[in-house]
C-alpha positions in Angstrom: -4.8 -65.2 -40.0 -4.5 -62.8 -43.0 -7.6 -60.6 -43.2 -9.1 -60.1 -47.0 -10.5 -56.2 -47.7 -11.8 -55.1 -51.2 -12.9 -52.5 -52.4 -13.1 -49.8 -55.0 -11.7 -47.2 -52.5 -13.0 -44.4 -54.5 -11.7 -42.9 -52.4 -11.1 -44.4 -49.3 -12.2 -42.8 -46.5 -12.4 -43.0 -42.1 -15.2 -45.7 -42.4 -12.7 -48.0 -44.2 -9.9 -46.8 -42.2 -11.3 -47.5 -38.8 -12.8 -50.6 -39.3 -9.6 -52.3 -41.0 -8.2 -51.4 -37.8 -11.2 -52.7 -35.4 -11.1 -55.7 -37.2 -7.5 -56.7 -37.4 -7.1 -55.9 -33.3 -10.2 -58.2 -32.4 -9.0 -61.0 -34.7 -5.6 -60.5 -33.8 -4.7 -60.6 -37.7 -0.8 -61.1 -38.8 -2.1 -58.6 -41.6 -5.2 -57.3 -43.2 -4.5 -56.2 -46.7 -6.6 -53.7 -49.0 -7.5 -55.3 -51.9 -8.4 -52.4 -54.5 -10.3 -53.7 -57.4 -9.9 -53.1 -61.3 -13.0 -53.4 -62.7 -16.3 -53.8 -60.3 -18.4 -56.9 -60.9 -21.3 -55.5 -58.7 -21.3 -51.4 -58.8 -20.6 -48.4 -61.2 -16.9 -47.9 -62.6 -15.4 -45.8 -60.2 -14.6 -42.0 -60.9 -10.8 -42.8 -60.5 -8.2 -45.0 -62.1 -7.0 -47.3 -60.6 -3.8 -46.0 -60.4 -5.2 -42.9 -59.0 -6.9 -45.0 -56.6 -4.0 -46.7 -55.3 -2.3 -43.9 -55.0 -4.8 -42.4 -52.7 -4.6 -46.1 -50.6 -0.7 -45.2 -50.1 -1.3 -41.6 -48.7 -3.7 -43.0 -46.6 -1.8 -45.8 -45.0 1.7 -44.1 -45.1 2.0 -43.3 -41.6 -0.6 -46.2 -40.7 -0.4 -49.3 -38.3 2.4 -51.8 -40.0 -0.3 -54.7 -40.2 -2.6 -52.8 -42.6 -1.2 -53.6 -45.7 -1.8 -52.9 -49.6 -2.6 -55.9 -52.4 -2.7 -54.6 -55.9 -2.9 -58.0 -57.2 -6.9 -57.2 -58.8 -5.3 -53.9 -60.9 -3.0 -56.3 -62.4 -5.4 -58.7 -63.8 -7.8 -57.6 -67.0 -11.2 -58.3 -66.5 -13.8 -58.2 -63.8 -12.3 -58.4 -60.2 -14.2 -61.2 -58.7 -12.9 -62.1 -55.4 -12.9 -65.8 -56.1 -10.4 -65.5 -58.6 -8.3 -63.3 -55.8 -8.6 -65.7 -52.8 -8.0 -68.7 -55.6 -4.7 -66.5 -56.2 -3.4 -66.0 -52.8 -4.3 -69.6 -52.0 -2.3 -70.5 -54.7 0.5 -68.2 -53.0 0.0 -68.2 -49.6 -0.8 -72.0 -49.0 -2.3 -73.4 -46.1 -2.8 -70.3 -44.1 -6.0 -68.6 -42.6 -7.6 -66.4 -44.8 -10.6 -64.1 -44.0 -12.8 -62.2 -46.1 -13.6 -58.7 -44.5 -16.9 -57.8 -45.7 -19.7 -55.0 -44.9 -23.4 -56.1 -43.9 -24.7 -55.3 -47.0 -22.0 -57.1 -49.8 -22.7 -60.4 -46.6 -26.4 -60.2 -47.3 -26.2 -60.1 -51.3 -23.4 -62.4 -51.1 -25.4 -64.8 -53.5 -25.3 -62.7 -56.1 -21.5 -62.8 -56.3 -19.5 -65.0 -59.4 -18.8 -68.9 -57.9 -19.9 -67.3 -54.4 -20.6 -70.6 -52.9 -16.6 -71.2 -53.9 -15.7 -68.5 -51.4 -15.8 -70.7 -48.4 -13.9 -72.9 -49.3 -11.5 -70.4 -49.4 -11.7 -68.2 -46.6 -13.2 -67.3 -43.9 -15.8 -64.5 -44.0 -15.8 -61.7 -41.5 -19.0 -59.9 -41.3 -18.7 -56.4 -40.2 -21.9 -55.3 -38.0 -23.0 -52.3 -36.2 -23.2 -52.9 -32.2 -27.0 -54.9 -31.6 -27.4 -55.8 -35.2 -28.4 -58.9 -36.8 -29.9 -59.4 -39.8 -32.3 -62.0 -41.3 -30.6 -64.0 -44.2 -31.6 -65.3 -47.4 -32.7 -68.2 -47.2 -30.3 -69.8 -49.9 -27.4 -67.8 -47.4 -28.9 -69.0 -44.2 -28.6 -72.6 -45.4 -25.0 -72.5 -46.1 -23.6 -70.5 -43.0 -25.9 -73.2 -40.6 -23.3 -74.7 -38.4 -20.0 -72.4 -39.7 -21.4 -69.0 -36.9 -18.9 -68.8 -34.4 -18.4 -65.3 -32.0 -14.5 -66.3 -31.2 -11.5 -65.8 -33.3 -10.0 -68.7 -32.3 -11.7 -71.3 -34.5 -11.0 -68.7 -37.3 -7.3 -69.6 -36.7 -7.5 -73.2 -36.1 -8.2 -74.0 -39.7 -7.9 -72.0 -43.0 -11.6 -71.5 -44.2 -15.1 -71.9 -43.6 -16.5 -70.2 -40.9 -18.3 -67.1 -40.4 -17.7 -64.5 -37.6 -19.7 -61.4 -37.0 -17.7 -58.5 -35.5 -18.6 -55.6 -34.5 -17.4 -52.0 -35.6 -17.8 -48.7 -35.0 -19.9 -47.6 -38.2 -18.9 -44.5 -39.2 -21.7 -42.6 -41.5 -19.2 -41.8 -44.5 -19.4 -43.0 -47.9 -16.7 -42.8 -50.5 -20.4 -41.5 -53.0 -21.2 -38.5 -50.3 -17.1 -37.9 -50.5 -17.5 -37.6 -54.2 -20.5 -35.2 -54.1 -19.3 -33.1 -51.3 -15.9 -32.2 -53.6 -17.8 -32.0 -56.7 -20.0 -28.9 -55.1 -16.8 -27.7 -54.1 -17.2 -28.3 -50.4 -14.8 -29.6 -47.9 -14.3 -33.3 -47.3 -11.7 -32.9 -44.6 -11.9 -35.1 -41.4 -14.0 -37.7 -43.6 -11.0 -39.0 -44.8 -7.2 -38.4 -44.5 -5.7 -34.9 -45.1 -3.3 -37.3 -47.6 -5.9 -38.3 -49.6 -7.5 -35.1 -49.9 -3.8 -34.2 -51.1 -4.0 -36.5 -54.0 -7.6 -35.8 -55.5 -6.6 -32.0 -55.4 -3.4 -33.1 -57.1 -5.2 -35.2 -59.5 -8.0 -33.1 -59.6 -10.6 -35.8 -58.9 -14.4 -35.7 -58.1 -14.6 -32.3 -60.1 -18.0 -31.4 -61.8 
């Protein structure tokens, strides 16, 4: 199975890091790729390119684990980066493989507010991540369409190429790529909330300033 992870990644940080890694070892993914988006469809446009933003994904992953990959495929396409149109695209390329869609608690719980959303499962998976003991109350439009597609194994995620939902849980780390942003722009140190790399780059670029 080939895990799904979007984001703006401005920038990314330890809480992205770590739980890319969590996930991938309990799903025993073939790859999880970072998906960095152009334009936002849900959120502010971020403070950095999205060349600058990629750039920051490569110093980050550089000296990573192999099967934590990099998708630029959303910078390449003008207009709003729904993931729809991305898992339509790597379906397209990818064929009948597994696909999951790695996603926090909160993007699963506003999930019906995304373009085509009810689309997305028929193209993937979704893989919720969830702090340890946590389990939310859905919606009741999202609790009628996961009935019957919960399971707490990876193997059914395998077995075919979309549908289901699995919750997995992940160490949450309390960072935010927003508290990274405010903690440079009062010229503060962000170290050991994300990777001395990164950190390398928005000096470089001089990102995040006031």
């Amino acid at each position: 199975m080939i895990g799904i992870y979007g984001g703006t990644f401005d920038p990314v940080h330890y809480g992205h890091l770590r739980t890319a890694l969590e996930v991938e070892e309990t799903l025993a993914l073939e790859e999880l790729r970072f998906v960095p988006c152009q334009i936002p469809p849900h959120r502010e446009t971020p403070g950095a390119s999205a060349g600058q933003r990629l750039r920051m994904l490569r110093a980050a992953l550089a000296d990573s684990e192999p099967r934590l990959r990099i998708d630029p495929r959303e910078l390449e396409r003008p207009g709003p980066s729904y993931m729809v149109d991305t898992l339509e695209s790597l379906r397209d390329e990818l064929g009948k493989v597994s696909l999951g869609l790695i996603l926090g608690m909160d993007a699963f719980l506003g999930l019906t507010g995304w373009h085509r959303w009810e689309a997305l499962f028929d193209l993937a998976h979704i893989v919720v991540m969830q702090r340890p003991g946590y389990r939310p109350e859905l919606a009741t439009e999202l609790q009628v369409r996961v009935a019957g597609r919960i399971t707490e194994q990876p193997e059914p995620l395998r077995a075919s190429q979309s549908g289901r939902v699995c919750f997995v849980t992940v160490t949450q780390l309390e960072i935010s790529a927003s508290r990274i942003r405010q903690v440079i722009a009062s010229q503060r140190s962000a170290r050991y909330l994300t990777p001395d790399a990164v950190l390398a780059v928005i000096r470089e670029e001089n990102l995040y300033q006031p």
